[in-house]
C-alpha positions as CSV (number, residue, x, y, z in Angstrom):
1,X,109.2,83.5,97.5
2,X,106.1,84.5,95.2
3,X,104.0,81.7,94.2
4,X,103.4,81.3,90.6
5,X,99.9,83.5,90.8
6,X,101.8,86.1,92.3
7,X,104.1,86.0,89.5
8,X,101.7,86.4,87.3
9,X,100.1,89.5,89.0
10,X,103.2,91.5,89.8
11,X,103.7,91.2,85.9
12,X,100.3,91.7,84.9
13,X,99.7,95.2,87.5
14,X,103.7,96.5,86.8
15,X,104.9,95.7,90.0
16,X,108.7,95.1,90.2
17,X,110.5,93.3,92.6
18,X,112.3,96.3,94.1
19,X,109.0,97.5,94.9
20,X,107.8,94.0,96.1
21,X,111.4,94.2,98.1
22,X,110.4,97.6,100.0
23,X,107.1,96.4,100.9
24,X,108.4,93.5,102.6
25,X,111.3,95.1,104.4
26,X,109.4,98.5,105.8
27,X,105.3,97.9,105.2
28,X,103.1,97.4,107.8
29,X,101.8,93.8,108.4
30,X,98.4,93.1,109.4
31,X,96.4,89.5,109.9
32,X,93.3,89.3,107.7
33,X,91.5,86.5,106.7
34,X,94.1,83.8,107.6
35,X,97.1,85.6,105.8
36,X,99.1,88.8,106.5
37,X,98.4,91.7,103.9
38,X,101.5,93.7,103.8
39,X,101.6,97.4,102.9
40,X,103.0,101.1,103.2
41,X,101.3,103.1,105.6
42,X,102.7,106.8,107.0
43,X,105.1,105.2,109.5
44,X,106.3,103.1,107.1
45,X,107.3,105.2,104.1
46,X,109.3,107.4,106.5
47,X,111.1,104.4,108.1
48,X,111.7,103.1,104.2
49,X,113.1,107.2,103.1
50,X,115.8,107.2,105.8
51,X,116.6,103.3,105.8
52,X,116.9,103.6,101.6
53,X,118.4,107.5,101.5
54,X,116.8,109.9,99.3
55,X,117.7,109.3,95.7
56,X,116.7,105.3,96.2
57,X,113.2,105.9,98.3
58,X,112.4,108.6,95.3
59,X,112.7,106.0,92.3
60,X,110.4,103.5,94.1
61,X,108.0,106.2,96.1
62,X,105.2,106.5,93.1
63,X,104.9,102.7,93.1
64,X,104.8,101.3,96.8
65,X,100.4,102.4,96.6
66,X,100.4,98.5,95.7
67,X,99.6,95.9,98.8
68,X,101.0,92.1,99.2
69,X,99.2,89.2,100.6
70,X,101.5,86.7,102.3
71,X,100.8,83.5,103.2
72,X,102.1,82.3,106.9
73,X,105.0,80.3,105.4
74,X,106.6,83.3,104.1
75,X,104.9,83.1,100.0
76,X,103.6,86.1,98.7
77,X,100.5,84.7,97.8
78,X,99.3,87.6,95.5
79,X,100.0,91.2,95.0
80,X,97.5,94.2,93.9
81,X,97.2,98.0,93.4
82,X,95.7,100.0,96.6
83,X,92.8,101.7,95.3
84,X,91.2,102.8,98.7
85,X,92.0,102.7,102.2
86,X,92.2,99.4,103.6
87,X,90.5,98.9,107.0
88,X,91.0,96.5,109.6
């Protein structure tokens, strides 16, 4: 599912996959420049706390500032650290 760059760049920024994993499952999805950039907004970190319970959402809470870019058939294409808002 995570092309060889994206490899690279989850390893590079300390990203693991049970972050990468939460992001996928409960971030928000929006369209931007041809691909779908995938990441936790308000809505979506309290959808992820009761869908993972407490003890789980609080091992992966200080990591999920981190964004995906996914490509339409279903690659994560890269991944990155959130440094400001994102606006669409």
């Amino acid at each position: 599912m995570l092309t060889r760059h994206a490899e690279v760049r989850c390893q590079q920024r300390g990203i693991r996959p049970e972050v990468v994993a939460t992001l996928l499952e409960y971030g928000r999805r929006e369209r931007r420049h041809g691909a779908e950039i995938c990441f936790m907004d308000r809505s979506a970190h309290r959808q992820a706390q009761r869908a993972l319970g407490h003890d789980a959402y609080a091992r992966v809470v200080d990591r999920l500032d981190r964004y995906l870019v996914v490509a339409d058939d279903g690659q994560i294409i890269t991944a990155a650290p959130r440094l400001k808002r994102l606006k669409f």
